[in-house]
C-alpha positions as a printed Julia matrix, in Angstrom:
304×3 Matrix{Float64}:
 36.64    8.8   -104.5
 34.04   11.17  -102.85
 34.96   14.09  -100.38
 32.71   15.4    -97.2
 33.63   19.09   -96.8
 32.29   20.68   -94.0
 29.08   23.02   -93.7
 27.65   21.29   -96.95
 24.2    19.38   -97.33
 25.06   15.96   -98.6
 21.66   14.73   -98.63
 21.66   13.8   -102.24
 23.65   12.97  -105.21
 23.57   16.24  -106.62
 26.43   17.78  -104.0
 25.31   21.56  -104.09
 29.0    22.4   -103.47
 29.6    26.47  -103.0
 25.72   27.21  -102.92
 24.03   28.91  -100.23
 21.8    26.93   -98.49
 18.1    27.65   -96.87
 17.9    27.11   -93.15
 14.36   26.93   -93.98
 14.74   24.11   -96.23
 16.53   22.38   -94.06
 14.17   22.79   -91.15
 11.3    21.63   -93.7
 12.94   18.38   -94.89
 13.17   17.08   -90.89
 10.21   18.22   -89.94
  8.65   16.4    -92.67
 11.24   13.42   -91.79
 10.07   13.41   -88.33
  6.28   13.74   -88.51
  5.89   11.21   -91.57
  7.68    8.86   -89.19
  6.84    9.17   -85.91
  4.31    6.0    -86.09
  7.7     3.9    -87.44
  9.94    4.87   -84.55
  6.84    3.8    -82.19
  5.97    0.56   -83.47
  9.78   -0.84   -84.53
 12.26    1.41   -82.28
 10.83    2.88   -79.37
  7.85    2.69   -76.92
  5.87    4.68   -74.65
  7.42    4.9    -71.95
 10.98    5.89   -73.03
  9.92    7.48   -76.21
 13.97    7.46   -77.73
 14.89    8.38   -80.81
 18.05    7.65   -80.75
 20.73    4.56   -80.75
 20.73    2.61   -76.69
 23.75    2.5    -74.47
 24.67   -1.42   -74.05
 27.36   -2.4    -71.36
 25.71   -5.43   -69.94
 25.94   -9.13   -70.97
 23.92  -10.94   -73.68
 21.27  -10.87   -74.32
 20.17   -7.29   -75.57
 17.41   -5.38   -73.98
 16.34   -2.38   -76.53
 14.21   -1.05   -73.75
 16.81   -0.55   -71.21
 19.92    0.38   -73.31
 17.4     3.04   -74.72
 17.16    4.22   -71.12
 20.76    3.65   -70.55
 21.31    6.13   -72.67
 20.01    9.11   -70.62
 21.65    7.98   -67.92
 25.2     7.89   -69.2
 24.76   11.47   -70.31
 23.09   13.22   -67.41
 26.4    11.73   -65.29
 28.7    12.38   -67.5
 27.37   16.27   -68.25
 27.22   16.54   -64.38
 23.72   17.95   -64.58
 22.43   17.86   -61.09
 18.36   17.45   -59.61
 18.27   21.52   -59.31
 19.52   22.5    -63.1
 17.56   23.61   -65.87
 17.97   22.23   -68.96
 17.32   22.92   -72.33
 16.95   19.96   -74.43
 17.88   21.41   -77.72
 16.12   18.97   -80.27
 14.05   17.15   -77.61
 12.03   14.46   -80.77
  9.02   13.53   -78.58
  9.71   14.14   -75.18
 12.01   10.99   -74.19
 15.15   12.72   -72.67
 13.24   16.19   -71.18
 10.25   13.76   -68.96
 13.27   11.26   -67.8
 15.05   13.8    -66.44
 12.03   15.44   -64.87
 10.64   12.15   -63.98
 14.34   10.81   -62.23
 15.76   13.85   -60.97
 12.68   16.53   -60.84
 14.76   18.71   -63.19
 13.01   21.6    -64.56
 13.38   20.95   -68.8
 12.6    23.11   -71.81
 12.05   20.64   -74.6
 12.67   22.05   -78.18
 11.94   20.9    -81.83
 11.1    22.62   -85.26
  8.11   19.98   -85.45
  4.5    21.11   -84.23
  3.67   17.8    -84.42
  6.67   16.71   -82.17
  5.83   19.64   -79.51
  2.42   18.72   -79.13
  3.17   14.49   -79.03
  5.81   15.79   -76.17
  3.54   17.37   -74.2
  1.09   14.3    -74.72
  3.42   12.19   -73.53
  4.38   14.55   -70.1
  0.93   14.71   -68.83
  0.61   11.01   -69.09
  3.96   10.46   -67.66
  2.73   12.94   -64.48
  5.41   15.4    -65.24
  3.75   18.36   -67.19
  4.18   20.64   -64.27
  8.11   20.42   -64.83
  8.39   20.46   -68.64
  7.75   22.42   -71.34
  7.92   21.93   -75.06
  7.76   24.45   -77.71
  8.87   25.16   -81.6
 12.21   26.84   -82.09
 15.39   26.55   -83.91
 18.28   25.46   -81.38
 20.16   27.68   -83.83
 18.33   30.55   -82.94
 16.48   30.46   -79.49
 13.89   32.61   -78.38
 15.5    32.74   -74.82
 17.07   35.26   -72.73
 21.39   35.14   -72.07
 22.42   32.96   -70.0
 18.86   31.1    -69.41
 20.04   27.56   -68.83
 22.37   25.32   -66.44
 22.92   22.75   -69.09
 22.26   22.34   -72.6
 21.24   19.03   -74.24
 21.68   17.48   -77.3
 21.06   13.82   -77.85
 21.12   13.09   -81.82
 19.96   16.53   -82.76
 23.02   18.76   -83.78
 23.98   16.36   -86.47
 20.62   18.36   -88.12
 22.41   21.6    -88.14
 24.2    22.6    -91.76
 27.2    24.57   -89.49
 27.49   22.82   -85.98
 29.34   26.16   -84.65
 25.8    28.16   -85.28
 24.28   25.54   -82.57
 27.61   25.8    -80.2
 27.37   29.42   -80.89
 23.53   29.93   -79.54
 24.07   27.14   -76.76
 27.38   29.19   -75.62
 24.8    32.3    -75.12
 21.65   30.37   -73.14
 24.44   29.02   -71.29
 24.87   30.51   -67.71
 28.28   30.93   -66.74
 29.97   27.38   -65.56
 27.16   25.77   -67.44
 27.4    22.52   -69.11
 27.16   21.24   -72.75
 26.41   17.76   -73.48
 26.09   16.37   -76.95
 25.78   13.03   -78.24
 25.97   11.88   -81.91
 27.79   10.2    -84.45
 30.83   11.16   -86.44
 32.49   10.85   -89.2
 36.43    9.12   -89.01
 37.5     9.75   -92.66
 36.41   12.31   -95.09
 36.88   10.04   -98.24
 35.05    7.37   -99.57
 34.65    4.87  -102.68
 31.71    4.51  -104.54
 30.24    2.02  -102.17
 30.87    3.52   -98.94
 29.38    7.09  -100.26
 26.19    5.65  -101.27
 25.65    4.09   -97.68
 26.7     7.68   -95.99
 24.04    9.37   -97.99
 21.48    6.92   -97.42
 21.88    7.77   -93.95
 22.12   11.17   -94.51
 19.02   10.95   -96.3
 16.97    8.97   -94.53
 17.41   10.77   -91.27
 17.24   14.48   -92.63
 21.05   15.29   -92.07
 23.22   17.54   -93.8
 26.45   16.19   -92.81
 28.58   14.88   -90.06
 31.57   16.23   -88.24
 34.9    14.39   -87.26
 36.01   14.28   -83.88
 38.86   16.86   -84.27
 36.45   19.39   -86.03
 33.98   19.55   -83.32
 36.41   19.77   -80.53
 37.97   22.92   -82.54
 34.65   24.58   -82.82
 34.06   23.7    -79.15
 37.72   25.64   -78.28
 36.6    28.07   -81.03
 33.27   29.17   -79.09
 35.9    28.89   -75.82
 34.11   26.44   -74.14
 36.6    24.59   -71.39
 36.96   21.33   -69.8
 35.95   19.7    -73.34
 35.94   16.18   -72.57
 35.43   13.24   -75.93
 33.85    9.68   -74.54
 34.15    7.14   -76.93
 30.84    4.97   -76.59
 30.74    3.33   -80.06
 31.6     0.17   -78.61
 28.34    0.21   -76.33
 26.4     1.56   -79.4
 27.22   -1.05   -81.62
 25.12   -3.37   -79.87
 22.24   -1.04   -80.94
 23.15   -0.63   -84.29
 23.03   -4.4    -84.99
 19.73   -4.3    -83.41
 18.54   -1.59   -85.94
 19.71   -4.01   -88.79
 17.93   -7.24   -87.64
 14.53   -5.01   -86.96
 15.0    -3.82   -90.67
 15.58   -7.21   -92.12
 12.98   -8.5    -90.65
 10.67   -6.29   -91.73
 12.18   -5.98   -95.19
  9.19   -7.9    -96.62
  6.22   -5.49   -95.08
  8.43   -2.63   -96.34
  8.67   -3.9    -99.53
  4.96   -4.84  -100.17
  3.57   -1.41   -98.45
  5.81    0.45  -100.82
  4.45   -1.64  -103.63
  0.82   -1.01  -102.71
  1.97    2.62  -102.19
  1.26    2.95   -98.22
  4.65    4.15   -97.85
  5.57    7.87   -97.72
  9.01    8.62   -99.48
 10.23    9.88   -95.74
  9.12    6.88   -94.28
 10.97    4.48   -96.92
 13.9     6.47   -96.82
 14.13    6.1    -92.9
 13.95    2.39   -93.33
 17.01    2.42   -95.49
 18.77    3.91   -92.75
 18.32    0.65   -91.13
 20.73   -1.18   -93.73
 22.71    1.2    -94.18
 23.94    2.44   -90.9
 25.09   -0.87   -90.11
 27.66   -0.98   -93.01
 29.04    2.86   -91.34
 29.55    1.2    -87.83
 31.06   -2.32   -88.98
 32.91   -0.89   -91.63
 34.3     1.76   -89.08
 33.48    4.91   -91.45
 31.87    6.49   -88.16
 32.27    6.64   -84.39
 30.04    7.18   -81.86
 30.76    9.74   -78.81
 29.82   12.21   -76.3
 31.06   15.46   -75.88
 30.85   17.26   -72.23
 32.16   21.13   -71.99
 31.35   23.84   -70.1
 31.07   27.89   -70.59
């Protein structure tokens, strides 16, 4: 059987249990992650206009629309955060832009986009002046771990898929507590973990995931809340969504399937980056997490 302890990078077979780990490191391997394969998320996830890097929100009949359940997904956690038209918002891991020009295109908020990628920042603000919105958001490189900004800067903080990359998710509840103004609100969306042991064949597909989207590790649902009452946030609220993200999932698994074949012979030919194959095992793999129920999918809402 294999253990997940907290705080540890599980990104590889080699388990570098008790070791101290380099933030830097970490920061380098997604960066890399994300600029090798920001083309792959374009052409077989996302699009243009809603730019997500992340799994849809489905609640509507058959058949699936990737496009809006993509969308969705903004949707369901600007309501459920209770960010409102006037707030500003940091969106602490913003990928390309998709979450920080919604909001500013839907509700006129003002949004401060943030990523460790230069080559994310830049695509972002791409993407805002041809979405009309560059007067209301800004993008720039920073650690959501460690913020340039003043105390108590923000009305809400945001974080769609992006503090799953942190080694110690109390160091990002920790800065996101201080940007916070007082009564400000925390929203954060990601997957997590329901078990902490696993056989042989259940480990490999965790670290394939791990791997092939740059992660350290996951929490469990009863850790994060704890670091959530450990930081003193209140009013800590846990939605359950995995049942509207499964629809998603399964989408991610067909779309790898099917391209299976192109993956295979632009590996062969060696057009394939080892970032860009190990995303597309993530594919497969995530799959087996969600139907095998190793993982849940949920959204946390607090405020300071």
């Amino acid at each position: 059987m294999y253990t997940v302890e907290p705080n540890q990078d599980y990104r590889d077979q080699s388990l570098r249990h008790n070791t101290e780990l380099s933030r830097e490191e970490l920061k380098s391997d997604a960066t890399k992650h994300y600029d090798e394969c920001y083309r792959d998320y374009l052409f077989a996830w996302c699009n243009r206009d809603n730019l997500a890097l992340h799994y849809g929100y489905w609640d509507e009949t058959k058949p699936y629309d990737q496009h809006r359940a993509l969308l969705n997904k903004n949707q369901v956690l600007y309501e459920k955060a209770g960010i409102q038209p006037g707030d500003k918002v940091l969106d602490a891991g913003c990928g390309i832009g998709g979450s920080s020009i919604w909001m500013a295109k839907h509700y006129h908020n003002q949004v401060t986009g943030i990523t460790i990628s230069a080559k994310q920042a830049d695509y972002a603000g791409q993407h805002a002046r041809r979405h009309g919105v560059s007067e209301l958001v800004n993008f720039e490189v920073a650690d959501f771990c460690q913020t340039p900004f003043a105390d108590e800067s923000f009305d809400a903080v945001w974080a769609l898929e992006s503090s799953c990359h942190a080694l110690n998710k109390a160091d990002f509840l920790r800065e996101a507590w201080r940007v916070l103004k007082t009564g400000g609100r925390l929203v954060v969306c990601d997957g997590f973990l329901l078990q902490r042991q696993f056989n042989e064949q259940q480990w490999r597909a965790v670290v394939t995931c791990l791997n092939g989207w740059a992660v350290p590790n996951l929490c469990s649902r009863d850790e994060f809340t704890q670091l959530l009452q450990t930081q003193a946030f209140q009013s800590i609220q846990c939605h359950d969504i995995t049942d509207q993200t499964l629809p998603s999932a399964d989408y991610m698994y067909k779309v790898a399937k099917r391209l299976q074949p192109v993956q295979k012979f632009s590996q062969w030919l060696g057009l394939r980056t080892q970032a860009q194959t190990a995303n597309y095992l993530v594919g497969l793999a995530q799959h087996q997490l969600f139907s095998e129920k190793l993982t849940e999918y949920l959204i946390f809402t607090a405020r300071k």
